[in-house]
LORO-605638 format. One line per field, with one value per residue (C-alpha): x, y, z; residue in three letters. Coordinates in steps of 0.1 Angstrom, whole numbers, plus 5000, padded with zeros to 4 digits. Layout:
# residues N
xx (X/...)
yy (Y/...)
zz (Z/...)
code (ALA/...)
***
This chain:
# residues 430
xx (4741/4727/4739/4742/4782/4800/4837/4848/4869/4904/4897/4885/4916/4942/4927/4928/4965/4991/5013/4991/5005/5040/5031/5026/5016/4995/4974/4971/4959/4931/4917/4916/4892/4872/4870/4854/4833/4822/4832/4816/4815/4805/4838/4822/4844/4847/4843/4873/4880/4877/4867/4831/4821/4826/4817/4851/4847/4875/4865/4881/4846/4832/4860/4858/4824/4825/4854/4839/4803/4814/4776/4764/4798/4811/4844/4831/4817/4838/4872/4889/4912/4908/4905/4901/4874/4900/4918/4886/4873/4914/4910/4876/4885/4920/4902/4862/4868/4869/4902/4933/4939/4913/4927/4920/4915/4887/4866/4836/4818/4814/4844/4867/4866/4872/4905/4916/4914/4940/4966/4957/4976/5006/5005/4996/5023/5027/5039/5059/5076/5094/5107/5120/5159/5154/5142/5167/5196/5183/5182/5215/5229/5208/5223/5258/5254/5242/5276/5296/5282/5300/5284/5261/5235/5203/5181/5153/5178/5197/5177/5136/5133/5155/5148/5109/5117/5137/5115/5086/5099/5117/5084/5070/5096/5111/5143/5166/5181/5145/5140/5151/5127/5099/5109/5112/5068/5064/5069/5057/5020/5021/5042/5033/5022/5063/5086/5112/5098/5087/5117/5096/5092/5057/5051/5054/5029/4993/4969/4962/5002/5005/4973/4991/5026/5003/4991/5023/5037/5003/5009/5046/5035/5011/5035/5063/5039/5022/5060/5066/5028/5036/5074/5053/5024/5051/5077/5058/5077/5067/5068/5032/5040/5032/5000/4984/4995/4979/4953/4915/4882/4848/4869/4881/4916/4917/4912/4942/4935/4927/4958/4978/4962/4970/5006/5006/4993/5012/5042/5034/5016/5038/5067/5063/5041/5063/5095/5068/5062/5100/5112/5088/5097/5137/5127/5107/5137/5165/5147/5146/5179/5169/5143/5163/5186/5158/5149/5182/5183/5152/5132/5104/5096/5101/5063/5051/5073/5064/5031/5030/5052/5029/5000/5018/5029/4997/5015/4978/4963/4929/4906/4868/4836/4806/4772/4749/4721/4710/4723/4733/4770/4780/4749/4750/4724/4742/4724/4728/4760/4770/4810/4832/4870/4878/4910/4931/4958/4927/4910/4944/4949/4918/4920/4891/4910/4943/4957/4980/4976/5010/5030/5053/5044/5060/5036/5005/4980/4956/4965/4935/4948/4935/4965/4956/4924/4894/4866/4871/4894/4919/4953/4967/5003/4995/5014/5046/5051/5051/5076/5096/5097/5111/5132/5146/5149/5165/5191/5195/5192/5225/5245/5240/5248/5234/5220/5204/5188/5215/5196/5155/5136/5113/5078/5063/5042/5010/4974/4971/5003/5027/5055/5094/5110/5147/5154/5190/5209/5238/5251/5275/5281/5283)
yy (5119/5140/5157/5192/5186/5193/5203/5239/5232/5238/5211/5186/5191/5187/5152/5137/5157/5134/5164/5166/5139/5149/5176/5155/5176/5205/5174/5164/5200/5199/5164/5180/5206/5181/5155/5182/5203/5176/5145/5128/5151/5150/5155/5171/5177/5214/5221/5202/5176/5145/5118/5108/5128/5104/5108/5114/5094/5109/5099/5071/5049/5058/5043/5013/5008/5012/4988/4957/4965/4944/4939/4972/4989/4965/4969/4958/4978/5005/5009/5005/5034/5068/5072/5094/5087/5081/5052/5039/5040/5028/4999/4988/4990/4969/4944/4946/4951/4987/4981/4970/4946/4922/4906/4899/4932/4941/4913/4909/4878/4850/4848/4872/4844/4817/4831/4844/4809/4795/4812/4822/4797/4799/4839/4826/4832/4793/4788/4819/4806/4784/4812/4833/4820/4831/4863/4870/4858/4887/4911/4903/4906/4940/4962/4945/4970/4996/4991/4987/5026/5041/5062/5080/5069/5069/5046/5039/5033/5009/4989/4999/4993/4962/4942/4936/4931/4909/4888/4885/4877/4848/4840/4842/4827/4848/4846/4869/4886/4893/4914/4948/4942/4937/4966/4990/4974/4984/5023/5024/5007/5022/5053/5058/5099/5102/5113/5103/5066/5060/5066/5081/5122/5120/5151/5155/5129/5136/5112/5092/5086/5081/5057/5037/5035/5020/4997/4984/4978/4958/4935/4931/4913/4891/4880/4875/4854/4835/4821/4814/4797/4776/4765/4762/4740/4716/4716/4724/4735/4751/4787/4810/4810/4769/4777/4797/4783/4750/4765/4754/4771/4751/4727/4748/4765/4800/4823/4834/4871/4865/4841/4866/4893/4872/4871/4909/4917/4897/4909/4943/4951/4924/4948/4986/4991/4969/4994/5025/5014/5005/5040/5057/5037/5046/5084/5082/5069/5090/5120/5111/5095/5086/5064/5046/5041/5028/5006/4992/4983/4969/4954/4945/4978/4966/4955/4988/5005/4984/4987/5027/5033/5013/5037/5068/5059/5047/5033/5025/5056/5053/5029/5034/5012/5017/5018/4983/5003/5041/5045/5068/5079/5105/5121/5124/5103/5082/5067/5030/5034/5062/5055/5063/5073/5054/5080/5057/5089/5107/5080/5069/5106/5110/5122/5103/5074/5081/5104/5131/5113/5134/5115/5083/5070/5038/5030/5037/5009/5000/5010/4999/5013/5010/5008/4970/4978/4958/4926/4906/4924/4932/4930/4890/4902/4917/4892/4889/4929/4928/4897/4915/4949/4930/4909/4938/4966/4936/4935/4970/4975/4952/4966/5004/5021/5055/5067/5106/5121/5136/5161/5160/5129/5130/5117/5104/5119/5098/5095/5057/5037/5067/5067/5082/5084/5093/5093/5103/5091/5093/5065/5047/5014/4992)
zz (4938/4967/4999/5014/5021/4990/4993/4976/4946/4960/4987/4961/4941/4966/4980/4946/4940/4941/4949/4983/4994/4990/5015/5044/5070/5045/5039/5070/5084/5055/5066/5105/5094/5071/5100/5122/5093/5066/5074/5044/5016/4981/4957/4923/4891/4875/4839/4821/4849/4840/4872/4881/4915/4947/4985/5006/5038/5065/5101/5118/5129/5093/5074/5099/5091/5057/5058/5071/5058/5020/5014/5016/5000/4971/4952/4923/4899/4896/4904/4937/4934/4925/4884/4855/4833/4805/4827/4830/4789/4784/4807/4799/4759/4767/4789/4791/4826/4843/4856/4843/4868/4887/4917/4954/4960/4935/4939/4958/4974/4965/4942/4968/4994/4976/4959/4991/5008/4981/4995/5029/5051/5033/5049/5088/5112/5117/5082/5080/5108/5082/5066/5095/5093/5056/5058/5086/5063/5038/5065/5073/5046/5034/5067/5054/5024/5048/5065/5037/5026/5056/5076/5051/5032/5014/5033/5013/4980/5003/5028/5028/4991/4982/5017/5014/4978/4977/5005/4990/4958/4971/4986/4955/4936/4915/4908/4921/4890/4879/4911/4895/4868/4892/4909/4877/4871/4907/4905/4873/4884/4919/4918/4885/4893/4905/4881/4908/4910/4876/4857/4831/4826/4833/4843/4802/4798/4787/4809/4783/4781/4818/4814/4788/4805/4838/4810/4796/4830/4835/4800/4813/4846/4828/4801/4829/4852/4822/4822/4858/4861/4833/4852/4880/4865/4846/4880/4912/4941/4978/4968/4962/4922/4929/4948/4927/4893/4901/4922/4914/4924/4919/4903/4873/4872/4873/4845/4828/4840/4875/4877/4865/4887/4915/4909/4906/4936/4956/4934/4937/4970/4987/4994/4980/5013/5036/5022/5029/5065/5074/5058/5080/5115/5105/5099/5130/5149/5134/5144/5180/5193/5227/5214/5196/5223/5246/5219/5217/5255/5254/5225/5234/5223/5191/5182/5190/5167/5142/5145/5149/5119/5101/5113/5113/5073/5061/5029/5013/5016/4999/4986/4966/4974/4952/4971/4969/4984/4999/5027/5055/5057/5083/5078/5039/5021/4999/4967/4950/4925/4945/4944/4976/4987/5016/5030/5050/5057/5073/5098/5110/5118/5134/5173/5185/5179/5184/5211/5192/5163/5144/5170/5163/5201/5200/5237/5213/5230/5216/5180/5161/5128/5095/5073/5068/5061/5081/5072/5043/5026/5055/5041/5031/5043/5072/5094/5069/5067/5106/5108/5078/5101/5131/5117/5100/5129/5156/5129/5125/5164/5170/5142/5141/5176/5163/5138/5125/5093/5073/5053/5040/5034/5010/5003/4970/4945/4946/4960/4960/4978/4994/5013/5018/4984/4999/5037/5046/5073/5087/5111/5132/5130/5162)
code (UNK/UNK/UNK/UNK/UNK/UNK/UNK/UNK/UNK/UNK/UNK/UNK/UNK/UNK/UNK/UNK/UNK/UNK/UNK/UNK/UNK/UNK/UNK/UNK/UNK/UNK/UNK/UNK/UNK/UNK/UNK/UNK/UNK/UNK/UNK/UNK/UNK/UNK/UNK/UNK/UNK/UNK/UNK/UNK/UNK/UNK/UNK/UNK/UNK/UNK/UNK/UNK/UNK/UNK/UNK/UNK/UNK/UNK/UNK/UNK/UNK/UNK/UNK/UNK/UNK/UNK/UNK/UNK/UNK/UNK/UNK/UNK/UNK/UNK/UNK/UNK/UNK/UNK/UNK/UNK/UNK/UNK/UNK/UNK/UNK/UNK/UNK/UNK/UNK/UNK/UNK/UNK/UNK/UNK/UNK/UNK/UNK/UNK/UNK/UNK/UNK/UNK/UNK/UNK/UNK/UNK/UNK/UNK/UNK/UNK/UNK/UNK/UNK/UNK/UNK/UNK/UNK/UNK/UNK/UNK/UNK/UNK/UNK/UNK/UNK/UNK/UNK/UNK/UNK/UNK/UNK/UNK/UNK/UNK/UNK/UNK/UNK/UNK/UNK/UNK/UNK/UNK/UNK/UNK/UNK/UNK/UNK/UNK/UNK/UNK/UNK/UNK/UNK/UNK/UNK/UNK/UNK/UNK/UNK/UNK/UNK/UNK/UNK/UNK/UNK/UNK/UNK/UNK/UNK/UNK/UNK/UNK/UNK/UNK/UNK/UNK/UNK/UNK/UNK/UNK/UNK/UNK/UNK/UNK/UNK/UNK/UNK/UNK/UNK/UNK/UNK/UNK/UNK/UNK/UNK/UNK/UNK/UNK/UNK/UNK/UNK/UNK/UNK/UNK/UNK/UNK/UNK/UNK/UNK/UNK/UNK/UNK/UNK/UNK/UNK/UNK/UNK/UNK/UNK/UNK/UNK/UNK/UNK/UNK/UNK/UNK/UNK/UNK/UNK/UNK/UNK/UNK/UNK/UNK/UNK/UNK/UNK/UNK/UNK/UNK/UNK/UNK/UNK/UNK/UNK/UNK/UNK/UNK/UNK/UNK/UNK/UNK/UNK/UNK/UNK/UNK/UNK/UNK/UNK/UNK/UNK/UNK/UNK/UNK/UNK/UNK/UNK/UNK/UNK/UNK/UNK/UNK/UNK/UNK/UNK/UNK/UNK/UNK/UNK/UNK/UNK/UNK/UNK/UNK/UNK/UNK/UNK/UNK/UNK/UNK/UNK/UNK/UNK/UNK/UNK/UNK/UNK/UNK/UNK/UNK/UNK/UNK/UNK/UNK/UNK/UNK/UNK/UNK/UNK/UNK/UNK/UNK/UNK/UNK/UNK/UNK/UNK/UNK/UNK/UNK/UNK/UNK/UNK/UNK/UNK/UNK/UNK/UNK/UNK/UNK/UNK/UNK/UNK/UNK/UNK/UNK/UNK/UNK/UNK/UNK/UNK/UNK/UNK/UNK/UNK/UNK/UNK/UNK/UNK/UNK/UNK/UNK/UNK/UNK/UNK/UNK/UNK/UNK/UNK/UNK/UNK/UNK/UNK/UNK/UNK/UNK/UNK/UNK/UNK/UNK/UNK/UNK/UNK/UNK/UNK/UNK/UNK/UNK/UNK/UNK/UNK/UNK/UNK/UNK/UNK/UNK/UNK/UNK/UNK/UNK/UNK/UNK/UNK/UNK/UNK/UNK/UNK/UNK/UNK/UNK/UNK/UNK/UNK/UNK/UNK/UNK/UNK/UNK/UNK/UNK/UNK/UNK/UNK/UNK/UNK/UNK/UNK/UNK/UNK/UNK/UNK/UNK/UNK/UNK/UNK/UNK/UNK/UNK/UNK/UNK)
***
C-alpha cells in the first residue's frame, strides 16, 4: 500500500474498537476531524496487532462513490467486514472460503445478480402489501406487552427487538417457538464483541475463542436451515424458506453453502438492524416530547421519522471493498488488492450532506442516507424495514399518549451492526 495519510495509532485503534462505538458521540467527534484532515486514510497495524492495514474511507460523496462503483471496488476477495487475521486463517481452514459465511452480501457480479433476482420481488412494496394486515396484527399485539408492563419499561427487551423479529421470521418461515433460538445466533454472529448481547463472557475470550463461538453460531444456522430447506423442498408453501429452497440459478440448484448463507442473511440482517433503527426513532422521540405530540396530531410526519432514525442510527455501520484496480480515493493512491472500510456512521454524519448532521430532524429533506447502502448491493429489505417502522410507530402513536426516557440507554459493543442495547422509558398509556 501507499499514501501520505496514515492515521496515528490511537485513531486507528478506536475506529476498529468495538468499545468506540459504544461511545456514540466520542466517535463521532473523531470522524469530524478525520472528514476535514484525512478523509481517506491508511489504517496500519502496530507490532502485536493482528489485521491486514486497509484505507478508511469517511466522507459522505466518497462512500457514495465507492458504493455504487462494484467494478472497480469488489467484495470478493477478502472479507466484507472488518477481521482479524485469525478469523480469517479460522474461516478459510473451516470453509476454504475467507469468510465464514458467503451470501448476497459477499458476492460480486455475475453470481451477485443472479441470487439477488430470486428473491427480489418477493421484497417490492407490491407484494409486501400482502403482508401489511400481518405485520400490523404483530404490532398490535407487541405494544399490548408494552402496555401490559405498566408504565415502565425497557424498550428494546420489549418491543424493538422481538417485533422485527418476529416479522421477518414469519416471512421467512420460521416457526414461532424457534424465534428465541434465532435470536440467541443473532447476538452471537452480530453482537458477538457484546458481552451484554452475546450471552457469553467474552470479554474472557481469547480471539481465537470469540472466532470460534462466531463459528458455532454459523454451523447452527446451516444445520437449522438444512432442515427447513428440506420441509420446504418436500412441501412448498408462499413464505422465502420456499423461494430459496427450490430456487435454481443457470439451471442448477444452489450450492448447499450459498443456500444456506441465504437463509442467514435474511434470518439475521432481516431484523437486528430493523430493531437498531426503531430503538433509535423511540429514543429520539422520548427525548423530545413535543415532537412526539406533533407526531401524534399529524402523521404524515411519520415517513420522515422513519427515515431519519434510520440515518441518525446507522445500524450497519461499516463495510470493506478490496480494490479491482489503482485508483484514486480522496486523494490517496489506492493500489490493486488494496482492501477498504467503507464507515457508514461517518458519511451519514457528514455536514456537506446533511445540515447538523447530530440532529434527529424529522423535516430532513432530501435525506439521501447511506444506511441502506447504494448500487447493486443496496439493502434487499430496504422497503420491509420502512413498512415494519410505520406500521409499528402508527401503533404506538394511537396507544401511548406520552412517553419519556426513564433512566440511560445504552449502545452496543460492536464495530460491524450497532445500535441501542437498553432504552428506558417510561410511558402513559392512552
Amino acid at each position: 500500500m501507499s499514501g501520505e495519510a496514515i492515521l496515528p495509532p490511537d485513531v486507528a485503534r478506536e475506529v476498529i474498537d468495538p468499545h468506540a462505538y459504544a461511545e456514540w458521540n466520542g466517535l463521532l467527534d473523531t470522524f469530524d476531524r478525520l472528514r476535514q484532515e484525512s478523509p481517506v486514510a491508511l489504517v496500519k497495524p502496530e507490532d502485536g496487532e493482528l489485521f491486514d492495514p486497509f484505507w478508511l474511507v469517511t466522507r459522505y460523496d466518497d462512500v457514495m462513490r465507492l458504493s455504487k462503483d462494484n467494478k472497480t471496488f469488489l467484495n470478493n476477495p477478502r472479507p466484507v467486514v472488518f477481521s482479524f487475521r485469525q478469523a480469517i486463517e479460522f474461516s478459510r481452514q473451516a470453509t476454504g472460503s475467507d469468510m465464514l459465511v458467503d451470501s448476497l452480501v459477499v458476492f460480486d457480479a455475475p453470481i451477485h445478480p443472479k441470487y439477488r433476482r430470486l428473491t427480489q420481488d418477493w421484497f417490492m412494496p407490491r407484494n409486501l402489501a400482502k403482508m401489511e394486515a400481518e405485520i400490523r396484527n404483530i404490532a398490535e399485539a407487541t405494544v399490548d406487552r408494552l402496555v401490559a408492563a405498566g408504565s415502565e419499561a425497557d424498550f428494546v427487551k420489549l418491543v424493538s427487538g422481538p417485533y422485527p423479529l418476529h416479522v421477518v421470521m414469519q416471512i421467512l418461515g420460521v416457526p414461532e417457538e424457534d424465534e428465541p433460538r434465532m435470536q440467541m445466533l443473532t447476538q452471537q454472529l452480530f453482537g458477538g464483541q457484546d458481552a451484554d448481547l452475546s450471552g457469553t463472557g467474552m470479554e474472557n475470550m481469547s480471539p481465537e475463542q470469540v472466532v470460534q463461538l462466531v463459528a458455532g453460531a454459523v454451523k447452527t444456522f446451516e444445520g437449522y436451515f438444512a432442515e427447513l430447506a428440506a420441509q420446504r423442498r418436500a412441501n412448498p408453501t408462499d413464505d422465502v424458506a420456499s423461494v430459496i429452497a427450490n430456487a435454481t440459478v443457470d439451471g442448477e440448484p444452489l450450492p448447499e453453502r450459498d443456500m444456506a448463507g441465504y437463509y442467514i442473511i435474511v434470518a439475521t440482517a432481516g431484523h437486528d438492524t430493523t430493531s437498531a433503527s426503531t430503538a433509535g426513532a423511540m429514543m429520539a422521540l422520548a427525548q423530545d416530547p413535543e415532537q412526539w405530540a406533533r407526531v401524534r396530531a399529524d402523521r404524515s410526519l411519520l415517513p420522515g421519522i422513519v427515515e431519519e432514525a434510520i440515518r441518525w442510527t446507522t445500524p450497519v455501520q461499516h463495510f470493506m471493498r478490496t480494490a479491482a484496480e489503482d485508483v484514486e480515493v480522496g486523494g490517496q493512491q489506492v493500489k490493486k488488492g488494496d482492501w477498504l472500510m467503507l464507515n457508514y456512521v461517518s458519511a451519514n454524519h457528514d455536514p456537506s450532506q446533511f445540515d447538523d448532521p447530530r440532529r434527529f430532524d424529522a423535516a430532513r429533506s432530501p435525506n439521501r442516507h447511506l444506511a441502506f447502502g447504494a448500487g447493486a448491493h443496496q439493502c434487499l429489505g430496504l422497503h420491509l424495514a420502512r413498512m415494519e417502522m410505520k406500521i409499528l410507530f402508527e401503533t404506538l402513536l394511537d396507544r401511548i399518549e406520552t412517553i419519556e426516557l426513564a433512566g440511560e440507554p445504552k449502545r452496543a459493543t460492536s464495530t460491524f451492526v450497532g445500535g441501542l442495547k437498553t432504552l428506558p422509558v417510561r410511558f402513559k398509556a392512552a
